[in-house]
C-alpha positions as CSV (number, residue, x, y, z in Angstrom):
1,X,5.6,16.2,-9.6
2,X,3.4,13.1,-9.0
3,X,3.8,9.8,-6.7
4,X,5.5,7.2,-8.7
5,X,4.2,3.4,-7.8
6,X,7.0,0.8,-8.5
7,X,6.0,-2.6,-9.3
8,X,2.2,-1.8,-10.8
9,X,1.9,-4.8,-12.1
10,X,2.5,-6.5,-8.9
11,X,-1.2,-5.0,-8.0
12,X,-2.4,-5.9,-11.6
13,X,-1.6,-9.5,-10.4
14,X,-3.5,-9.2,-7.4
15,X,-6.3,-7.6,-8.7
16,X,-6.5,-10.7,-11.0
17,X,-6.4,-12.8,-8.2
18,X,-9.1,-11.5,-6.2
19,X,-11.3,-9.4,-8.3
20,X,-13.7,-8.1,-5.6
21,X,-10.5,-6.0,-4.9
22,X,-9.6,-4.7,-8.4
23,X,-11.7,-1.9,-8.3
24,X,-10.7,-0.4,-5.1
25,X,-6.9,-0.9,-6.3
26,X,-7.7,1.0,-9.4
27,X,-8.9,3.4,-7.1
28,X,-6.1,3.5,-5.5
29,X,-3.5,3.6,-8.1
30,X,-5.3,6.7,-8.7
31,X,-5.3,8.7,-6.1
32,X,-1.8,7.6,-5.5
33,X,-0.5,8.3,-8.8
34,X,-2.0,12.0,-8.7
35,X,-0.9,12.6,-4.7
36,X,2.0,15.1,-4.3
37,X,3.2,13.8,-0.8
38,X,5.9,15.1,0.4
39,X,5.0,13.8,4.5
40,X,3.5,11.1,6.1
41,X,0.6,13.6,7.4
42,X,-0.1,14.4,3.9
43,X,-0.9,10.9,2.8
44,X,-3.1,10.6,6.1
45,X,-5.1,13.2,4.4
46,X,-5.9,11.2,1.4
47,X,-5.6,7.8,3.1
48,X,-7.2,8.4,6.4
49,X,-6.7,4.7,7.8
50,X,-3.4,3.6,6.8
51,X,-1.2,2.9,9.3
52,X,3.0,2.8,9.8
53,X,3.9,-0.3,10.5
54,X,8.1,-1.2,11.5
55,X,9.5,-3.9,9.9
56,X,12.5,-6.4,11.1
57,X,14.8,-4.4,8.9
58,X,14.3,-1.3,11.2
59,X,12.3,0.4,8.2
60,X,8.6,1.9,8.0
61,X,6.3,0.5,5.8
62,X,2.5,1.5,5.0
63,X,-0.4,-0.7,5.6
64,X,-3.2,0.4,3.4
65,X,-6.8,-1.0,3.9
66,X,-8.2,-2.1,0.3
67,X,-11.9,-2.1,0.2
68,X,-13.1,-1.8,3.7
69,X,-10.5,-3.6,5.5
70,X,-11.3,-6.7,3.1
71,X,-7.9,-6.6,1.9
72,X,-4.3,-5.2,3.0
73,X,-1.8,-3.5,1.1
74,X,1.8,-3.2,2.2
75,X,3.9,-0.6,0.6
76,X,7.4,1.5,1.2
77,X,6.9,5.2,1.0
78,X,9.9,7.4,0.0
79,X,7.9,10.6,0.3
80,X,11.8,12.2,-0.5
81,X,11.9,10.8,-4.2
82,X,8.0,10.8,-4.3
83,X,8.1,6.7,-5.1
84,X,6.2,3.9,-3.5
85,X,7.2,0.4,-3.7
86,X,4.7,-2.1,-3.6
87,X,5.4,-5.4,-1.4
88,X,2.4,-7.5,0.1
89,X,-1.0,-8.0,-0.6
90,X,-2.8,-10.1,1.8
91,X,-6.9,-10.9,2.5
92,X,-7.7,-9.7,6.1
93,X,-7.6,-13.1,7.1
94,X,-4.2,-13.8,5.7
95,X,-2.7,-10.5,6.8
96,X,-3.9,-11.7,10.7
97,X,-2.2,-14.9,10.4
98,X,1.3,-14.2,8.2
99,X,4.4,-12.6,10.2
100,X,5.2,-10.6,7.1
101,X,7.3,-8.0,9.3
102,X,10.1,-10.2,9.8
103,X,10.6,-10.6,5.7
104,X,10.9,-7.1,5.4
C-alpha cells in the first residue's frame, strides 16, 4: 500500500503560483505517492534533507526542501495510516520570516 497525499490540490495551487516550483512538486508527488513508509528513517531515505520540525500544538511536522532549498514544504506525516497532509508552502524567503509553528 502506497503514501496517500491529502489536499493535492493545495500543491496544484502552489505550483500555479510559482511555476519554477511545479516541476520539482510533480516530482515530488511522485515519489511520495509510490513511497511505502512506514518510519520517519524510511522517508530520510528518499528525502535526504527534510527535517522534523515541532509545532505549538506539540505535534511533528515535515519540512521538505522543494527545488534546492528555493522553496519549503510543510507537511504532517502519519506514517501509521500511510497519509500526508499537506499545510504550508512558503519561498525560502517567506519561510525565514513567517512564525508558521505557532499556527500549527
Amino acid at each position: 500500500m502506497c503514501v496517500r497525499i491529502i489536499k493535492e490540490s493545495f500543491l496544484k495551487a502552489a505550483a500555479a503560483e510559482y511555476p519554477r516550483a511545479a516541476e520539482a512538486l510533480a516530482k515530488w508527488v511522485g515519489l511520495v505517492k509510490s513511497a511505502e513508509w512506514t518510519t520517519p528513517v524510511q522517508m530520510k531515505q528518499t528525502f535526504k534533507d527534510v527535517d522534523p520540525v515541532e509545532v505549538k500544538s506539540g505535534n511533528t511536522v515535515y519540512v521538505f526542501n522543494i527545488r534546492r532549498n528555493e522553496f519549503r514544504l510543510i507537511a504532517a506525516v502519519h506514517f501509521n495510516a500511510r497519509r500526508v497532509y499537506t499545510l504550508r508552502f512558503f519561498t525560502h524567503k517567506q519561510y525565514d520570516l513567517i512564525d508558521w509553528t505557532e499556527e500549527l
